[in-house]
C-alpha positions, 0 to 999 in steps of 0.5 A: 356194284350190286343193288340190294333192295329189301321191304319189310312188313309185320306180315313177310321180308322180302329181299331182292339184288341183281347177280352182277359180278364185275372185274376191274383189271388196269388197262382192260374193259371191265370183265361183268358176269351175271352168275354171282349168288348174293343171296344168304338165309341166316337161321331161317329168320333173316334173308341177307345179301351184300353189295361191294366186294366179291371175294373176300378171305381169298373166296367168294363173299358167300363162301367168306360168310358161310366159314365165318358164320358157321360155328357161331351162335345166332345171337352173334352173327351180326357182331362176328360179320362185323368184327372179321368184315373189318379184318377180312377187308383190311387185309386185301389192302386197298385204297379206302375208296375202293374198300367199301362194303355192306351186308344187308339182312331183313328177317325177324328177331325178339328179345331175349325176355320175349323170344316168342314175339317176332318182329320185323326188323332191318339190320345193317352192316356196313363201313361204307353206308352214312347218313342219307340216302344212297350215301357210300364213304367207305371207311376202316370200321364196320358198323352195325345199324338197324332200322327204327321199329314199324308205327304200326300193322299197315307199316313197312320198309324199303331200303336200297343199298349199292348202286341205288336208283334216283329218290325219285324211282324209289318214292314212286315205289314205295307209293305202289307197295302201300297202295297195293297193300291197301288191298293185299296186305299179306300178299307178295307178288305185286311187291317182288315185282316193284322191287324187280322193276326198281332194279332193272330201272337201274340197271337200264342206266348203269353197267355196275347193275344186271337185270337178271335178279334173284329174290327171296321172300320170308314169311312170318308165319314161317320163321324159323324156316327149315326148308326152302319152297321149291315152286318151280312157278316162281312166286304164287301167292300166298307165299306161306314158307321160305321161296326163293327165285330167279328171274332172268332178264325178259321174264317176270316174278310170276314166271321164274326159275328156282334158286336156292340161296346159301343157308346158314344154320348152326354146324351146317352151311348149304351153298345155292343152286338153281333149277332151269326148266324149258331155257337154257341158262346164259352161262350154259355151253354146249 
């Protein structure tokens, strides 16, 4: 089960998951790949990624949701995901408690009476997700939930979704991020780190979880975004467009790889990529 964390802010959205793929077939050890991309923009407004099943429809999630989404007026993908997820899932028939799945999108939205003012905003789309932290009971229906408005400019989210790390790990991080944001409030790179470290804590303990992460950061100032920052660098503050890295195991935000996440847009869907440079991938063979 993938780990999908997220922090959001009135200033960016950040988004971070491992690429762990695991095959469970009876009577074999479980089969892990760590090349799975869980990374999607949605219209250059929210960043999203998913944690539970790996194929649905018959092909990979993204694929599933690059299809699904892709005639469908914004406004209405959180609802359409929702509505197929439900059938989508219903149709691989498995026992309830191995049909669990979540999408998780951070990004910024506005009213329809107010569509110029963007605010920060988490939503939740799940039929496993309850009440609590880290609660995982997986149900027939999907659910659409979003995460209560920022107090105030200073204000911030964190969630965890999947294989979560202790209430402990995740407090301790949020303590890093607000001091840190005392004194860097729109800067990003300190906080994808704390995000990247999360997950590989948990990792460390458990086999569901990779510690090879992809990670994408949205700007405010940037929605909608159109093109995706190539920063061959890894992330380098100030992030002031759309960038999205992968930071393979052993190396930090600061010294990552590209990645391209799938894009979704009205009529036009782009599935990722990514760019090594100096390394070789782990899955590349001679």
């Amino acid at each position: 089960m993938t780990l999908v964390m997220s922090c959001i802010s009135k200033e960016y959205a950040i988004l971070a998951s491992d690429r762990r793929i695991t095959w469970l077939k009876k009577g074999t050890p479980p089969n892990r790949e760590d090349t799975e991309n869980k990374a999607i923009v949605l219209c250059g407004r929210f960043l999203m990624g998913y944690t539970g099943l790996a194929r649905l429809g018959g092909v990979k999630t993204e694929q599933w949701v690059a299809e699904t989404l892709f005639n469908v007026s914004p406004s209405d993908y959180f609802r359409v995901l929702a509505e197929n997820s439900r059938s989508a899932v219903a149709a691989l028939k498995l026992p309830i408690q191995e049909s669990g799945h979540a999408f998780v999108a951070v990004g910024f939205g506005s009213a329809r009476s107010s569509p110029g003012d963007l605010q920060p905003v988490g939503i939740m789309v799940s039929n496993a997700l309850g009440n609590g932290y880290g609660i995982w009971r997986p149900r027939a229906g999907f659910d659409i939930t979003r995460t209560t408005p920022l107090a105030d400019p200073h204000d911030f989210r964190i969630s965890a979704i999947g294989k979560v790390p202790t209430r402990a790990a995740t407090d301790e991080a949020v303590d890093l991020i607000r001091r840190y944001r005392k004194r860097h409030r729109s800067c990003v790179l300190g906080v994808a780190q704390v995000l990247v470290n999360l997950i590989r804590t948990v990792a460390a303990k458990h086999e569901w979880v990779g510690s090879d992460i992809s990670i994408s950061v949205l700007p405010r100032q940037a929605v909608p975004a159109q093109f995706v920052e190539i920063n061959v660098k890894g992330i380098q503050d100030p992030v002031n467009h759309l960038t999205c890295v992968f930071v393979p195991s052993g190396t930090t935000v600061e010294t990552a790889s590209v990645y391209a996440p799938l894009l979704v847009y009205p009529g036009m869907t782009a599935i990722g990529g990514e760019i090594w440079s100096e390394t070789k991938p782990p899955w590349w063979q001679d």
